[in-house]
C-alpha positions in Angstrom: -7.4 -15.0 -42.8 -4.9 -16.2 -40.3 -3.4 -14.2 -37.5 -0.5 -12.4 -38.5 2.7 -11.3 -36.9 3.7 -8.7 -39.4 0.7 -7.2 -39.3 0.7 -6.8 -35.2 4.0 -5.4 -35.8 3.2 -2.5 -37.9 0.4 -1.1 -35.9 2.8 -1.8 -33.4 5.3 0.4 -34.6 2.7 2.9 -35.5 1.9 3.5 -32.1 5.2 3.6 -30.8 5.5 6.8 -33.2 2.5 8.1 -32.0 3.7 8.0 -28.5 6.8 9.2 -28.3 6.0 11.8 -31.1 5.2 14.5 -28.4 8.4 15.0 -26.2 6.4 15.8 -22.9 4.9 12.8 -22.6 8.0 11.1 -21.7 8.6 12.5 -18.6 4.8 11.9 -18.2 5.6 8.3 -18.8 8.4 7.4 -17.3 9.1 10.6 -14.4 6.1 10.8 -13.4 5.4 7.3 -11.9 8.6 7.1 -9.9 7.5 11.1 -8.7 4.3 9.1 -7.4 6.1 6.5 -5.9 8.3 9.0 -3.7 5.9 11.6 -2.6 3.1 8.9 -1.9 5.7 6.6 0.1 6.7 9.6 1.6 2.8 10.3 2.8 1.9 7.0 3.8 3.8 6.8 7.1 2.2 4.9 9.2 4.9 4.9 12.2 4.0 7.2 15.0 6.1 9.8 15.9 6.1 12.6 18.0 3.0 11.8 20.1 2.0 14.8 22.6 2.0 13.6 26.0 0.6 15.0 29.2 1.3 13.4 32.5 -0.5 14.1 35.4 1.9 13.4 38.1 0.6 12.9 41.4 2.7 10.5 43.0 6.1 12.8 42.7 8.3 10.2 43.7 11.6 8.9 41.4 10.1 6.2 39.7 6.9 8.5 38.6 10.3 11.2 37.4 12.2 8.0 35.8 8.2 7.5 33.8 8.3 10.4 32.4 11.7 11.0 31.2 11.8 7.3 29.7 8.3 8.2 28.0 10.1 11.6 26.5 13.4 9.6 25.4 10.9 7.4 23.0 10.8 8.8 19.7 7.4 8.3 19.5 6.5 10.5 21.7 7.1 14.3 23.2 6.1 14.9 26.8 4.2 18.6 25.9 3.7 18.8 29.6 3.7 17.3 33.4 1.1 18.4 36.0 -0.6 17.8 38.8 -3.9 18.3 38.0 -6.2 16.2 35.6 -8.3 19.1 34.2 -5.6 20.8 32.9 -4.4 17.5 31.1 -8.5 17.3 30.2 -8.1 20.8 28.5 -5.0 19.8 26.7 -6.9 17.3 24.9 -9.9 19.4 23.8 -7.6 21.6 22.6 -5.4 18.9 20.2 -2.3 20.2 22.5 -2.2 16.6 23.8 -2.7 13.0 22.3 -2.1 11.0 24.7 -2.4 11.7 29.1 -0.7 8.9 31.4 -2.1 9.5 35.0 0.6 8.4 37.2 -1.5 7.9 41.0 -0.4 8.7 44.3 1.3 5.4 45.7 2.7 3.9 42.1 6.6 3.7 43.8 5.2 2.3 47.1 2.6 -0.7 44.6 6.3 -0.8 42.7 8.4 -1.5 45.3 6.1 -4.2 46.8 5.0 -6.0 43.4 1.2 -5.0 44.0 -0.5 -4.0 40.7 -0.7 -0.4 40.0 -3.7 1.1 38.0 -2.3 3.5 35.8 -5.3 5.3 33.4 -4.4 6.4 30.5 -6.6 8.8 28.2 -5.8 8.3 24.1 -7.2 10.6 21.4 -9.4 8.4 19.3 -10.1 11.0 16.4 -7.0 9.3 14.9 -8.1 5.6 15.4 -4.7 4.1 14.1 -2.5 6.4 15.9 -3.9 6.3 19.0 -3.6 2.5 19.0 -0.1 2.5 17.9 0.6 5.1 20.7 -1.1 2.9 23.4 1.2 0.0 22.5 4.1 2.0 22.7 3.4 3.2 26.4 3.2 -0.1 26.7 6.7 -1.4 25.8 7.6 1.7 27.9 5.9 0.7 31.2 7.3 -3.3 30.7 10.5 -1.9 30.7 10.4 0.1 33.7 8.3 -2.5 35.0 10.8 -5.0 34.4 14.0 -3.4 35.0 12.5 -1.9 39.2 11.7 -5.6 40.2 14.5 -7.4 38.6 11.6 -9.5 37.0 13.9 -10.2 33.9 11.0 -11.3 30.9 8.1 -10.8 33.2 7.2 -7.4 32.4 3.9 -5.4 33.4 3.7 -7.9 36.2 3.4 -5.4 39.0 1.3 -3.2 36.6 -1.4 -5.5 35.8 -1.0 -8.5 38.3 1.7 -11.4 37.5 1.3 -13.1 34.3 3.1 -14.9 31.5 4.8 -12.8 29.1 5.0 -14.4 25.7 8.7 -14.2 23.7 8.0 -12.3 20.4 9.4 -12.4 17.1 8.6 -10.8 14.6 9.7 -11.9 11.2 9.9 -10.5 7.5 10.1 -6.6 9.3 11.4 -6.8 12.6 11.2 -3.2 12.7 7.3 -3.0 12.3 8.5 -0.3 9.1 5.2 0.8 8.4 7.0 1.7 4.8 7.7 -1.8 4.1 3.8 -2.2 3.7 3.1 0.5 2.1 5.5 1.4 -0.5 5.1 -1.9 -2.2 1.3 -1.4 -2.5 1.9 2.3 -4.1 4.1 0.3 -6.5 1.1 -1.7 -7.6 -1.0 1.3 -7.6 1.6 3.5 -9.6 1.6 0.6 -12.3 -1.8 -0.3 -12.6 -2.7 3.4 -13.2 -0.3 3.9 -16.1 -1.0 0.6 -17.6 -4.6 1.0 -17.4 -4.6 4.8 -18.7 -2.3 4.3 -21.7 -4.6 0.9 -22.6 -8.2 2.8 -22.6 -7.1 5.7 -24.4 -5.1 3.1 -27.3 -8.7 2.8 -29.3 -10.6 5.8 -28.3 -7.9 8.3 -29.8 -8.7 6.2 -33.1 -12.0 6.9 -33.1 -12.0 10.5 -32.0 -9.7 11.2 -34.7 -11.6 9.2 -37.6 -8.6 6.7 -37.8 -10.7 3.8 -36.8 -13.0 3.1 -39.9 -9.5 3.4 -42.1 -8.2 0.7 -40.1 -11.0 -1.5 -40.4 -11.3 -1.4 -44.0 -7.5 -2.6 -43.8 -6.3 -6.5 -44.2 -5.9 -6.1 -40.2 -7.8 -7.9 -38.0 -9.1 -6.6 -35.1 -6.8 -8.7 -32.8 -3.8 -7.9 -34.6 -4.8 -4.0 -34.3 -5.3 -4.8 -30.4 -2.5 -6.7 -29.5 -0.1 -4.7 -31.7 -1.8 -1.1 -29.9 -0.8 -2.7 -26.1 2.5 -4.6 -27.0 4.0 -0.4 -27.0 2.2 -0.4 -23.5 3.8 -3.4 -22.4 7.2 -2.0 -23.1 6.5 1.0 -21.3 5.1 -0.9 -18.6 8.0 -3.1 -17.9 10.2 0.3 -17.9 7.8 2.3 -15.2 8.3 -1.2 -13.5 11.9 -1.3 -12.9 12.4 2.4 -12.6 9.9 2.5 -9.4 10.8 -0.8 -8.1 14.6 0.5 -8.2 13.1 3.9 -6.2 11.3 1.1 -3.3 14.7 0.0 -2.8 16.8 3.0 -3.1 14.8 5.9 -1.5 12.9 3.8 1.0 15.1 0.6 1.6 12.6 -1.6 0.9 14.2 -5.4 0.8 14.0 -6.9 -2.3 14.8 -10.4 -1.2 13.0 -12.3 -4.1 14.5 -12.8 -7.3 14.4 -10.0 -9.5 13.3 -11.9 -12.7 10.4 -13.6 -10.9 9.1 -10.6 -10.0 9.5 -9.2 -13.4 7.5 -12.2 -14.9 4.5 -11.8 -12.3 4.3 -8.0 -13.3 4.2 -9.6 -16.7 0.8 -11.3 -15.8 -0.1 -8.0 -13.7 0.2 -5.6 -16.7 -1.5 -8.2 -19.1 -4.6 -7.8 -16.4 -4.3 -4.3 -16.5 -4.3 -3.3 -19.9 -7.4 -5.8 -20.6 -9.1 -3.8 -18.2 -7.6 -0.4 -20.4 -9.0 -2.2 -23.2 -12.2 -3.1 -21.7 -12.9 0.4 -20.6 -12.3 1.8 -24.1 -14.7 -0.5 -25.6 -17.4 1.3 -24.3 -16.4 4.6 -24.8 -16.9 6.9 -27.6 -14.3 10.1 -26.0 -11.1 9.7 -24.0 -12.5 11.5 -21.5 -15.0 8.6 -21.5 -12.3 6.5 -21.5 -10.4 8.0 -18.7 -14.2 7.8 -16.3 -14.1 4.5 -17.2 -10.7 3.2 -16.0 -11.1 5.2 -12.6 -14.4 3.8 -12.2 -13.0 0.3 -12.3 -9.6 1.5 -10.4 -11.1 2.4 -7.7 -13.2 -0.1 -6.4 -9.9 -2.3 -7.0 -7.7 -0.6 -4.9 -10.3 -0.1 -2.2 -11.0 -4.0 -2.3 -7.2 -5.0 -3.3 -5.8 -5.0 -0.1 -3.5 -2.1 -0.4 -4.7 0.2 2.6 -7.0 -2.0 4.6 -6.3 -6.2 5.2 -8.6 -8.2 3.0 -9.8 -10.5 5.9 -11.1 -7.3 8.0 -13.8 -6.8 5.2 -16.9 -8.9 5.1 -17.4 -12.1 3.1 -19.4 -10.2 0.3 -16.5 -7.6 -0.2 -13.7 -10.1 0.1 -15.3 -12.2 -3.2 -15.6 -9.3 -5.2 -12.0 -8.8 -4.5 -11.1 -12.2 -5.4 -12.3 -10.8 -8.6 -9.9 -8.2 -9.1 -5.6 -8.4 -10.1 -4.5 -6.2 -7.5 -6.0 -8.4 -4.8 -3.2 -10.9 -6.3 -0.7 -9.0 -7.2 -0.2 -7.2 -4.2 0.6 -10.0 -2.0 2.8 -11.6 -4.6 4.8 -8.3 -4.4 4.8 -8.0 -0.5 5.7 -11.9 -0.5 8.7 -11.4 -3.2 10.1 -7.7 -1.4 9.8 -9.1 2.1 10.0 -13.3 2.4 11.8 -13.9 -0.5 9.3 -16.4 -2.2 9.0 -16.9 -5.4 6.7 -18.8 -8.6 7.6 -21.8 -6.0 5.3 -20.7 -3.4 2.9 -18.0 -5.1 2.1 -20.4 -8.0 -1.5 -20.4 -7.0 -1.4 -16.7 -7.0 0.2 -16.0 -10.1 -2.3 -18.8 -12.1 -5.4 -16.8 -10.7 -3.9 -13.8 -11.9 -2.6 -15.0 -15.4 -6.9 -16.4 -16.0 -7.7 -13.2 -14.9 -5.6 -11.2 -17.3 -6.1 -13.9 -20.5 -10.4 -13.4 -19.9 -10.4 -9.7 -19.5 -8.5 -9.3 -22.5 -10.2 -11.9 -24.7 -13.5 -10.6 -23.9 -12.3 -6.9 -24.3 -11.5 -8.3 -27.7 -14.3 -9.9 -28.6 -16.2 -7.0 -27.7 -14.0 -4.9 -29.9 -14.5 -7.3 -32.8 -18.8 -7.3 -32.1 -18.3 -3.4 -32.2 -16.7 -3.3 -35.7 -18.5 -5.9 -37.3 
C-alpha cells in the first residue's frame, strides 16, 4: 500500500475539527503564547536600575560632592544615603537598605588634582551575582568620566584612579545599547513556541487512545504515517500562526530589531517546529494518559532549555553539558533567531545551523514514527 495524500488529508481535517470544536481553546492557542511572550519579556530584565547607593564621604571636598551627584543622575542607580561613617553604610547593607557603598577617602581631590592614583573601595552586594556586577561596571563608566573630564585627559579615563594606562576604544555592535531585552525576548520566543508545539504534538495520539479511537483507526486503510503526519500538519498551522503573532509582539511591545528577512526566519521556524513536534510525538509514544503525555514533554523541555542557551551562554557550561546540548533544537534555533533579529544574517550564513537542525527534526520524527508503527503492529 503506498503512501497516500488523501488519506493524510482526512485525518487532517479530522483534527482540525477536533481542535477548534471547543471555542476556549482558541485563545489558549493563539492568546496565550503572545500573553507569555509579554509578561515573561517583561520579567526578564536584566538592565540594572535603581541600585541603592551609600557613600561614605570623608573627603568633603567638591569633587567628592560632584561624585555623588553624577552617581545619583545615573539611572542605574539612587544615592539612598551619604555619610561619614563606614558602619553606618556596613549596617545599610545587612539590612538590604544598600547594594552598593562607594568609600570616597580623605585626600581623593588633592590625588585628583595631582594625577596620583586614588584608592577608592567599593563594597557590592553579592547575593544578586549579576546585578552587582552590572552595578560595578556602571560606577565604573561613572568614575572614567569624572576621571576624565578633572584632568583634561580626553580618552584616558581612570588614569588618576588606578595609575595611567591605555584605555581601549569600544564598540559595541548588534545592541549598542547593551538592551538586556534584545537577548532575552528572542529566547522566550523560542521557548513560547517550542512549548505549544510540543504540547499540542504529545497529546495528538494519546487523546486517541484514551478515548478508544485508536484501535478504529488502525483497523482503517490508514497507515500509521499518514495518521501521524496528517495529526501534526493541524499543529504546523497553528504553529506558524503562534509564530508570527509573538514574533510581531518582540517587535512591537519590546522593539526588538528584526533586521533579517522575514521569510527566512519563517523557513528556519519551519525546521524548528518539525523538531519540536517529533519530540511531541516521541513523548506520546510512550504514554498511555495525557497527563503522561504532558510529564513527558516537560521532562524533555526542560533539560532543553536549561542546555539551549536561552538563560545561561553555552560555552560557560562544561564540555559534557555543551554536547548534550548539541543534541537538542533549541541549542540551534536560538542563535539562528538572535543572529536573524539582531545581525541580519540569513540561510547564507546560518546554513550550517539550519542543516543540523533540519537532521535533527527529520530523525526525531522518523523514529517517533517507527516507534508508533512497532506499537500498533
Amino acid at each position: 500500500m503506498i503512501f497516500s495524500l488523501r488519506r493524510m488529508r482526512a485525518v487532517a481535517r479530522k483534527e482540525f475539527r477536533h481542535l477548534f470544536r471547543d471555542p476556549r481553546m482558541r485563545p489558549v492557542i493563539f492568546v496565550a503564547p503572545v500573553i507569555q511572550l509579554v509578561v515573561l519579556g517583561i520579567a526578564a530584565n536584566m538592565d540594572v536600575l535603581g541600585v541603592d547607593v551609600v557613600v561614605v564621604d570623608r573627603d568633603q571636598s567638591a569633587v567628592s560632592r560632584e561624585i555623588v551627584q553624577r552617581i545619583d543622575a545615573n539611572t542605574a542607580f539612587e544615592v539612598w544615603g551619604v555619610t561619614t561613617d563606614e558602619a553606618v553604610a556596613e549596617r545599610a547593607l545587612d539590612r538590604g537598605q544598600a547594594e552598593l557603598v562607594v568609600v570616597l577617602p580623605e585626600g581623593t581631590a588633592r590625588g585628583l588634582a595631582r594625577n596620583e592614583p586614588v584608592d577608592l573601595p567599593v563594597w557590592v552586594d553579592g547575593t544578586d551575582t549579576n546585578r552587582g556586577m552590572l552595578a560595578q561596571g556602571y560606577l565604573q563608566n561613572v568614575l572614567d568620566a569624572v576621571s576624565s573630564e578633572r584632568l583634561d585627559l580626553g580618552g584616558q579615563a581612570m588614569s588618576a584612579l588606578v595609575g595611567g594606562r591605555p584605555e581601549p576604544r569600544v564598540r559595541v555592535l548588534y545592541n549598542p545599547a547593551l538592551q538586556s531585552r534584545w537577548f532575552m525576548v528572542p529566547g522566550i520566543l523560542v521557548l513560547v513556541l517550542a512549548v505549544i508545539t510540543m504540547l499540542l504534538s504529545a497529546l495528538a495520539v494519546v487523546k486517541e487512545k484514551e478515548q478508544g479511537t485508536i484501535e478504529q483507526l488502525s483497523v482503517t486503510p490508514i497507515r500509521p504515517a499518514e495518521l501521524l503526519l496528517g495529526k501534526l500538519a493541524p499543529f504546523l498551522i497553528v504553529g506558524v500562526i503562534v509564530a508570527v503573532l509573538v514574533t510581531v509582539a518582540a517587535v512591537l511591545a519590546f522593539g526588538v530589531p528584526l533586521l533579517g528577512n522575514p521569510l527566512e526566519l519563517l523557513g528556519m521556524i519551519l525546521l524548528f517546529i518539525l523538531s519540536t513536534m517529533g519530540l511531541g510525538l516521541l513523548a506520546s509514544t510512550v504514554s498511555q494518559t495525557q497527563q503522561q503525555a504532558l510529564l513527558s514533554a516537560v521532562l524533555i523541555l526542560l533539560p532543553s532549555m536549561l542546555l539551549g542557551g536561552v538563560f545561561y551562554p553555552i560555552s560557560n557550561m562544561p564540555m559534557w553539558a555543551q554536547r548534550l546540548a548539541d543534541l537538542t533544537p533549541i541549542r540551534w534555533f536560538i542563535a539562528m533567531v538572535r543572529a536573524v533579529f539582531l545581525k541580519g544574517v540569513g540561510f547564507e550564513t546560518l546554513w550550517r545551523e539550519a542543516l543540523i537542525l533540519g537532521a535533527i527534526g527529520v530523525l526525531v520524527l522518523a523514529f517517533a514514527i517507527f516507534r508508533f508503527r512497532k506499537r500498533s503492529a
